[in-house]
N, C-alpha and C positions, 0 to 999 in steps of 0.2 A: 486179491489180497490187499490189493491199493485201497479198494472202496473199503473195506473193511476196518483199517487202517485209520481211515479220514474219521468214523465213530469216536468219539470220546474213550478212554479206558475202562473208567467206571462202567459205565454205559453197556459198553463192546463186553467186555467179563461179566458182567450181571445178567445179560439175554446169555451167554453161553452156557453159563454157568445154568441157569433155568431149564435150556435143551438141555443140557448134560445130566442134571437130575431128574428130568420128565420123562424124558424120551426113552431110555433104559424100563421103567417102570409101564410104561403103556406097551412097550414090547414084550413082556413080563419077563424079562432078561435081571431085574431085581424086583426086592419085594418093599410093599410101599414102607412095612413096619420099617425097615431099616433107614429110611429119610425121615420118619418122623423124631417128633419132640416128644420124649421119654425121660422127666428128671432124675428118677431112680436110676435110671440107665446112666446117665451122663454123672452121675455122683455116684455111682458103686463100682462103673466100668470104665469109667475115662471114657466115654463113648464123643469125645467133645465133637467129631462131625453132626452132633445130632443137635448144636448150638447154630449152625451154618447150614444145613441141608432140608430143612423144614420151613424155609423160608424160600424155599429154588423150587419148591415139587408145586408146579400150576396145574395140579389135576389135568384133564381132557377137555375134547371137543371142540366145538366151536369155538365155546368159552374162551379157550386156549389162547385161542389163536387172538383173538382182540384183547386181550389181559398183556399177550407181550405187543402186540403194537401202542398199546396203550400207557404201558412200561418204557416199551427203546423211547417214545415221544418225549414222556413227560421227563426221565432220566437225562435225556439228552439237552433236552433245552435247560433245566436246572444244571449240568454239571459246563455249559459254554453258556449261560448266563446269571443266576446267581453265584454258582461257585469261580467262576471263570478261570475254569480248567482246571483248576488247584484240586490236583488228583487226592491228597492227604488230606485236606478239608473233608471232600463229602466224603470218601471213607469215614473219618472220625467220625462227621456227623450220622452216619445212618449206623454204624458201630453204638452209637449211644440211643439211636431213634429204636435201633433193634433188640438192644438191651432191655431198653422201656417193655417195648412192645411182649418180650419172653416174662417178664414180669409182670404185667397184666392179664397175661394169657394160662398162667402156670396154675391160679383158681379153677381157670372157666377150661383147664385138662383138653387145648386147642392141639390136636396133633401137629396138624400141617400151618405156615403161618405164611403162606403166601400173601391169601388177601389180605389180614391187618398191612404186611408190608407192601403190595400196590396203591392197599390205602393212605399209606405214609407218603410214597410217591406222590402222590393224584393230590393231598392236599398241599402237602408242599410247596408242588407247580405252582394249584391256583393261589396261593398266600403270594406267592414271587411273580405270578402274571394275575394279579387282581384285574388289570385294565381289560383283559382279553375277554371272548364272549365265546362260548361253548354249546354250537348246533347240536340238538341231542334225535339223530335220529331224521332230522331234516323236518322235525314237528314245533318242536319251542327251543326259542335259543337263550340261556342265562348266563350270569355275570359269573366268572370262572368262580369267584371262592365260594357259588354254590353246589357246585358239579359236583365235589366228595358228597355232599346230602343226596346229588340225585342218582348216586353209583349205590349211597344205600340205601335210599325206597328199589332200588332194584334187587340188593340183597336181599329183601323183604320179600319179593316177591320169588326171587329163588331156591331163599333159603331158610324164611324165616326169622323171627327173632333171634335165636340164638346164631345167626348169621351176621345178621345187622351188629349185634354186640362184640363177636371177635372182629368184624372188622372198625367199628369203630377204636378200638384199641388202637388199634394206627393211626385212626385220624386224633387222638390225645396223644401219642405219642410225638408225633410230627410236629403237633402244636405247641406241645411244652418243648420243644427244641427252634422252634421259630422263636416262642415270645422270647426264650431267653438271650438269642445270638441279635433279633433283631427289632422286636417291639418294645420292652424293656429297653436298651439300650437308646432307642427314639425316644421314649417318654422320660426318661432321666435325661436328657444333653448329654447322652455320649458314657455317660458314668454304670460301670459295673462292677459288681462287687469280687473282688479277688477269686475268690474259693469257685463264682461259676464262671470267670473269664477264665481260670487256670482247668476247668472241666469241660468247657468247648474248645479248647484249643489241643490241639493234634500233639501227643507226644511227637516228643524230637526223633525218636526211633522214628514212629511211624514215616513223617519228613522225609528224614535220611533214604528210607528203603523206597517210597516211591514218587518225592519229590514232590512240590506242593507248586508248581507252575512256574512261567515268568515273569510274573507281576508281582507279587509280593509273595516272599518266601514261608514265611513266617503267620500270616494271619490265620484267626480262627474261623472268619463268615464274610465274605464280600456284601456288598449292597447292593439292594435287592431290585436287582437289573433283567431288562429280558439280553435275548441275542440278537445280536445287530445284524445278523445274517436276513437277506431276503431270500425266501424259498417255496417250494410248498409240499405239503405231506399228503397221503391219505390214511386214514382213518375209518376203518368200518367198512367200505367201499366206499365213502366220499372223499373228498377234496377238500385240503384246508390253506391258505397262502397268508405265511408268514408276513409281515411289512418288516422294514429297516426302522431300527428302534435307538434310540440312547444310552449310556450304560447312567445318564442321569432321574432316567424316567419320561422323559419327552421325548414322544418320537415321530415320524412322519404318516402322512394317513395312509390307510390299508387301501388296494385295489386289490376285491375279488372278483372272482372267475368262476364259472360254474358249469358244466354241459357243456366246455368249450367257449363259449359268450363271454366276453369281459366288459364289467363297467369300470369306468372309470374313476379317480377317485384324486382328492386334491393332497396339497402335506400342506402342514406349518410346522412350524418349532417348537408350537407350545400343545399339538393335541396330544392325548395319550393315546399311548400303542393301543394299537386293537390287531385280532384278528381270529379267524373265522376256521371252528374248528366243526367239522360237517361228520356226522353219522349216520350210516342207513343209506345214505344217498348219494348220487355223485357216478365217479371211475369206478366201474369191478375189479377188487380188491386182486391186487398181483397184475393188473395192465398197464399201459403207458396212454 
């Protein structure tokens, strides 16, 4: 329960909340119609779990299983490093990211809305870890804020057009909640206009009920920092190792490892953060 514990909140409740609605459903213990997104439903029947529960249902399989490692990751390092911990921040924020996302999605009659919302995750990360570089598979490695493009040439090939398109709803989703909390705000000097600083920022309820950190009580979006933690994850069945970063944006250089091997690797104060996130290859997924 300790380790468990040490997981961010957001974080920690978002991967449960996913078992909790998956797992019932592949055991045919519930039926999938009931987690879906049904507007008539939710407007003639008060159905409002059906606002909240079609975004938890991660389908099967293999799939499965890399969608939430791919989720705790990227969840994880956005809510102790751009949010830095401010549990009511990224609430609100994906509360308005999710909004979007039901409203792009309510044309295109998307039952389930897991992947737009992994995809909102996955672009999010790379917009807040632009500097980092993402092993796809242990074949080509690109610059993070291309990864949500190459999560949907995969769609493509899973699922189709009409795949590639609900999940992109997430990735517009995600973005019109970046430019406004953080790129706007850079290209004006700091100036935002009342009506959308008073729309990203977290009712005071909200606040009050689950408390918005120790840093500052009160703000709408931290900047846009990685985590200053060194560590390393896996991913896929590979190996990926975190460096020690800045919350200014410069951070020290990366030493990866791989197969066991480590090179070596120098710091200054002025590289930007990197680091090496490996897919396909590496530790068998679940070892030490």
């Amino acid at each position: 329960m300790d380790e468990l514990r040490k997981i961010p909140p957001f974080t920690r409740y978002t991967i449960f909340g996913v078992l909790g609605a998956t797992l019932p459903t592949l055991l045919h213990l519930v039926s999938p119609y009931h987690l879906a997104f049904v507007p008539h439903r939710i407007a003639q029947n008060w159905e409002l779990q059906r606002l909240v529960l079609p975004f938890l249902f991660g389908g099967g399989g293999l799939n499965l299983v890399f969608s939430l490692i791919m989720l705790y990751r990227s969840l994880n390092e956005l809510e102790e490093g751009h949010f830095q911990r401010r549990l009511a921040d990224i609430t609100w924020a994906f509360i308005l990211i999710c909004g979007m996302i039901i409203g792009l999605n309510t044309p295109l009659q998307t039952p389930f809305l897991f992947n737009p919302f992994m995809m909102a995750v996955i672009h999010l990360w790379a917009q807040t870890h632009s500097a980092n570089q993402v092993n796809l598979y242990g074949i080509i490695t690109i610059p993070a804020p291309y990864f949500p493009f190459a999560m949907l040439g995969m769609d493509l090939l899973n699922g189709g057009p009409s795949a590639v398109l609900r999940s992109f709803t997430g990735m517009v989703a995600a973005h019109a909640y970046y430019f406004l909390s953080v790129i706007y705000p850079r290209q004006s000097g700091g100036r935002q206009p009342a009506l959308v600083r008073s729309l990203l920022t977290p009712p005071q309820t909200l606040i009050n009920l689950l408390g918005n950190g120790p840093t500052v009580p009160s703000s709408y979006a931290a900047p846009g920092s990685s985590s200053t933690r060194t560590g390393s994850y896996r991913l896929g069945g590979g190996t990926a190792y975190r460096p020690a970063g800045g919350a200014s944006g410069a951070a020290a250089g990366a030493r990866t490892m791989t197969g066991g091997a480590a090179a070596g690797g120098s710091s200054t104060a002025t590289r930007e953060q990197q680091a090496q996130h490996r897919w396909g290859r590496g530790t068998r997924l679940g070892t030490e």
